[in-house]
C-alpha positions in Angstrom: -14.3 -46.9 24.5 -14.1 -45.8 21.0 -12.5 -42.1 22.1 -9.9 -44.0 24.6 -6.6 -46.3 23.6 -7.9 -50.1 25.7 -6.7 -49.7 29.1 -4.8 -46.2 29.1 -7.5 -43.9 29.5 -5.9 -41.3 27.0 -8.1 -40.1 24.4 -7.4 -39.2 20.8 -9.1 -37.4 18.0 -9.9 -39.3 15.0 -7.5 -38.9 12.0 -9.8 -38.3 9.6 -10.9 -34.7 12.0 -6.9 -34.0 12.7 -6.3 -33.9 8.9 -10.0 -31.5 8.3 -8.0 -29.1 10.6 -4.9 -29.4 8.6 -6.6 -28.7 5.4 -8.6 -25.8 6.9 -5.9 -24.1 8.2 -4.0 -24.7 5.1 -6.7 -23.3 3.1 -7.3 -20.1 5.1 -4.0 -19.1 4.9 -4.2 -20.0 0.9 -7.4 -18.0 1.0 -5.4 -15.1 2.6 -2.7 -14.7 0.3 -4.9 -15.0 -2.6 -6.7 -12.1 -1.8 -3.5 -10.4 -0.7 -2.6 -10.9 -4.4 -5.6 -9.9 -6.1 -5.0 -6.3 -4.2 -1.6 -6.0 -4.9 -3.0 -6.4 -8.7 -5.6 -4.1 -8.7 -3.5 -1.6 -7.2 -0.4 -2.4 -10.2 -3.6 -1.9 -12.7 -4.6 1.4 -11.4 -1.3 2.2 -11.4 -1.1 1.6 -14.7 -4.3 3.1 -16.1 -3.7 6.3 -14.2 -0.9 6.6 -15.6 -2.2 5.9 -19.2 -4.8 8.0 -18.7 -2.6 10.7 -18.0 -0.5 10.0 -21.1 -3.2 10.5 -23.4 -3.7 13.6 -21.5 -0.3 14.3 -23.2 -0.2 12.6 -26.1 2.2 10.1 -24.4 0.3 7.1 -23.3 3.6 4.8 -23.7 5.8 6.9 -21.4 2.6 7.4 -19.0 1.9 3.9 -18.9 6.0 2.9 -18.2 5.7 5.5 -15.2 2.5 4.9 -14.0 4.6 0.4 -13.8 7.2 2.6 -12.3 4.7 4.2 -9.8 3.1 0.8 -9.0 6.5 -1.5 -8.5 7.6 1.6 -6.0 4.6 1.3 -4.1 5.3 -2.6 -3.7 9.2 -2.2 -2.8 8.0 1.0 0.2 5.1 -1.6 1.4 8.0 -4.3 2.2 10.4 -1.1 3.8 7.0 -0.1 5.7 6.8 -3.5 7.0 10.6 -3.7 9.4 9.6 -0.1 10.7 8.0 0.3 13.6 4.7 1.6 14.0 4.9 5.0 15.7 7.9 5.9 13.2 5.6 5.6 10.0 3.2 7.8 12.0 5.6 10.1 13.6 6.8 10.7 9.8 2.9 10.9 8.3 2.9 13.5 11.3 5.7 15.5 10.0 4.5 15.3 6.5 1.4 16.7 6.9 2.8 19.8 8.8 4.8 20.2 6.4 2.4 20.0 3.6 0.4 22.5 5.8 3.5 25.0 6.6 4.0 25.2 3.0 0.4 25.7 2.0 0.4 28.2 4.6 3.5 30.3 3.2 1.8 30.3 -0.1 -1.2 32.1 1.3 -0.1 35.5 1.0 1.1 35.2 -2.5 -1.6 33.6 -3.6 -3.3 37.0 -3.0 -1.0 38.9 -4.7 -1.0 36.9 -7.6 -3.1 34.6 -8.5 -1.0 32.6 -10.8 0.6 29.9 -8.6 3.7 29.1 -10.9 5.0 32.6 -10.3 4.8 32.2 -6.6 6.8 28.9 -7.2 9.3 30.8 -9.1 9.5 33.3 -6.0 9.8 30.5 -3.5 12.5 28.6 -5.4 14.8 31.6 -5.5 14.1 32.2 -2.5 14.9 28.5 -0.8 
């Protein structure tokens, strides 16, 4: 009779379990957005060194450093846009992007045989377009 209330017949569960499930759920969810948090920094830090790195590249490791912040704090404010669009319209516009990265690549074909330097057939493109 320990599981029932005297007399009733309904059974409870013991406090002492109702508040482990508490306290486990709570902790999961803890656990969750702790590790959501450690990836959001490790993506801000190689934000941030690739874009150091690239500074020194240019004797500018201050300016790469700012834009490589930059870089990192965009790629947080387009995860929170990414999150009220729907599904199929982030993939219908990776879609599009990667024809159009290929389209392009594909209209640079023939001058890269001409001319092996690829900032001239940029030049040639841009007055073109």
């Amino acid at each position: 009779m320990a599981g029932k209330q005297a007399g009733r017949g309904i059974s409870f569960v013991p406090c002492t379990l109702q508040i482990a499930q508490i306290t486990a759920c709570h902790s999961a969810k803890e656990r969750r957005c702790r590790a959501v948090l450690v990836i959001k920094i490790a993506v801000l830090l190689v934000f941030l060194l690739s874009g150091y790195f690239i500074g020194l590249k240019y004797n500018a490791f201050i300016e790469g450093t700012a834009i490589g912040l930059l870089c990192g704090i965009l790629s947080f404010l387009l995860e929170r846009a990414f999150r009220k669009v729907s599904l199929g319209r982030v993939v219908g516009a990776l879609a599009g992007l990667v024809t159009g990265i290929v389209f392009a690549n594909l209209l640079l074909l023939p001058l890269r045989r001409i001319s092996p330097d690829i900032s001239l057939a940029w030049f040639i493109l841009n007055s073109l377009f």
